[in-house]
C-alpha positions in Angstrom: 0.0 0.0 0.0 3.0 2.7 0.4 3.4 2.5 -3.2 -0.2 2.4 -4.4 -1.1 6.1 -5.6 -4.7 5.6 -5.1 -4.6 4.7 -1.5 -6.5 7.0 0.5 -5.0 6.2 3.7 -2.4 9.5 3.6 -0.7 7.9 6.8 0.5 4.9 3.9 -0.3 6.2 0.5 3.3 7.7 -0.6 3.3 11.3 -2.2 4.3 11.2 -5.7 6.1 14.2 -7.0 3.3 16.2 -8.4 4.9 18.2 -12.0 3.4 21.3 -13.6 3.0 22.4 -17.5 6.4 24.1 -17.3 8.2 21.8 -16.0 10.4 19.7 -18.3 9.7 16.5 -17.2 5.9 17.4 -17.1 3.9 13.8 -18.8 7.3 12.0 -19.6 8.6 9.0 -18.2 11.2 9.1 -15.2 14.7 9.0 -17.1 16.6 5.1 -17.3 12.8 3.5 -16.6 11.8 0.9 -19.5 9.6 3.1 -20.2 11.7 5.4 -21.8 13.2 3.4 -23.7 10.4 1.6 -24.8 9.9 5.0 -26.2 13.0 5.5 -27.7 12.6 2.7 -29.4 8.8 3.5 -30.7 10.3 7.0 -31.8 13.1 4.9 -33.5 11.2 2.4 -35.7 8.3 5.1 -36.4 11.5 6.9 -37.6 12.6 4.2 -40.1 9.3 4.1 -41.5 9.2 7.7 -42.5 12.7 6.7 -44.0 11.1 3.8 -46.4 8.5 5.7 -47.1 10.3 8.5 -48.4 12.6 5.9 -50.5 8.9 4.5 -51.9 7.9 8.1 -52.9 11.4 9.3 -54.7 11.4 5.4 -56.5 7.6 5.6 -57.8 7.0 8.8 -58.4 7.8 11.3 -61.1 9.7 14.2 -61.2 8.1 17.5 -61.8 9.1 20.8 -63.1 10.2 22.3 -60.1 12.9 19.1 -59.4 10.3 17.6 -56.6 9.2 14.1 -56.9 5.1 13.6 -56.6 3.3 10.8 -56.9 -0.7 10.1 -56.1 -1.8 8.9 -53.1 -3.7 6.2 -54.9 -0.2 4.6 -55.8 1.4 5.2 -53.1 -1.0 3.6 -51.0 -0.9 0.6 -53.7 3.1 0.1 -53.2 3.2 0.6 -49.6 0.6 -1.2 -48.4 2.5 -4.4 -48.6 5.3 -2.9 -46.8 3.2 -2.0 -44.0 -0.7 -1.4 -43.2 0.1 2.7 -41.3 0.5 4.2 -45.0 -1.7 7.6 -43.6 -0.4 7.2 -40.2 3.7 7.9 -41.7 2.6 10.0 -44.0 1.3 12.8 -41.4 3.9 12.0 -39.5 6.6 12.7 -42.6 4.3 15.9 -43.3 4.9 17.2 -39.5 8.6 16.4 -39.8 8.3 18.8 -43.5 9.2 15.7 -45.7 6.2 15.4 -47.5 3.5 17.8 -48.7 -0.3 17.2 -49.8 -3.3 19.1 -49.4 -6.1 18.0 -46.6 -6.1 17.0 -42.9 -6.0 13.1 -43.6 -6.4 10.6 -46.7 -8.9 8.1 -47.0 -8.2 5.6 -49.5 -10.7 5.3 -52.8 -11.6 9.0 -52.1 -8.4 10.7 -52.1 -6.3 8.3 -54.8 -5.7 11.2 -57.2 -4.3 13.6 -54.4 -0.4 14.2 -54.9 1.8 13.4 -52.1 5.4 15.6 -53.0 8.6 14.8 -51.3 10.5 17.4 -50.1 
């Protein structure tokens, strides 16, 4: 019970170190746990992914005018999905990191085939 959080016996309940927004460990794991670097590790492979995926785009696609290389979402989605099933899911992440460009919030597949996804 000293180490159960949602004791409500305050005599055996132990206090956990309560963090604030600014704080800079605020929501993260303590530093060395296995959570960490079960994270790391998350952040590593999600990393690789955005890698292949940008390999995928620069081999299929075409090069346009401007030197970028574009391709539609449609066959994108066609050539990665046997790769791995989180096409949309690395493809906002590769937008966030400024990797990729297309227009909308997300892409659905059958509706959004003929938008073009440009590397970078």
């Amino acid at each position: 019970q000293r180490k159960n959080p949602f004791s409500s016996d305050d005599r055996l309940a132990s206090k956990p170190a309560h963090t604030h927004r600014g704080d800079p460990t605020y929501g993260r794991p303590p530093e060395g746990s296995r959570t960490e670097q079960r994270g790391k590790d998350a952040h590593s492979h999600v990393g690789k992914e955005v890698e292949e995926l940008c390999l995928i785009i620069r081999s299929t696609g075409q090069v346009g005018e401007d030197g970028h290389v574009s391709v539609t979402f449609g066959q994108l989605f066609e050539t990665y999905v046997t790769i791995s099933n989180k096409v949309v899911g690395i493809l906002l992440r590769a937008r966030k990191h400024g990797l990729v460009h297309f227009e909308g919030e997300m892409l659905w597949q059958g509706k959004d085939d003929d938008v073009v996804i440009t590397l970078l």
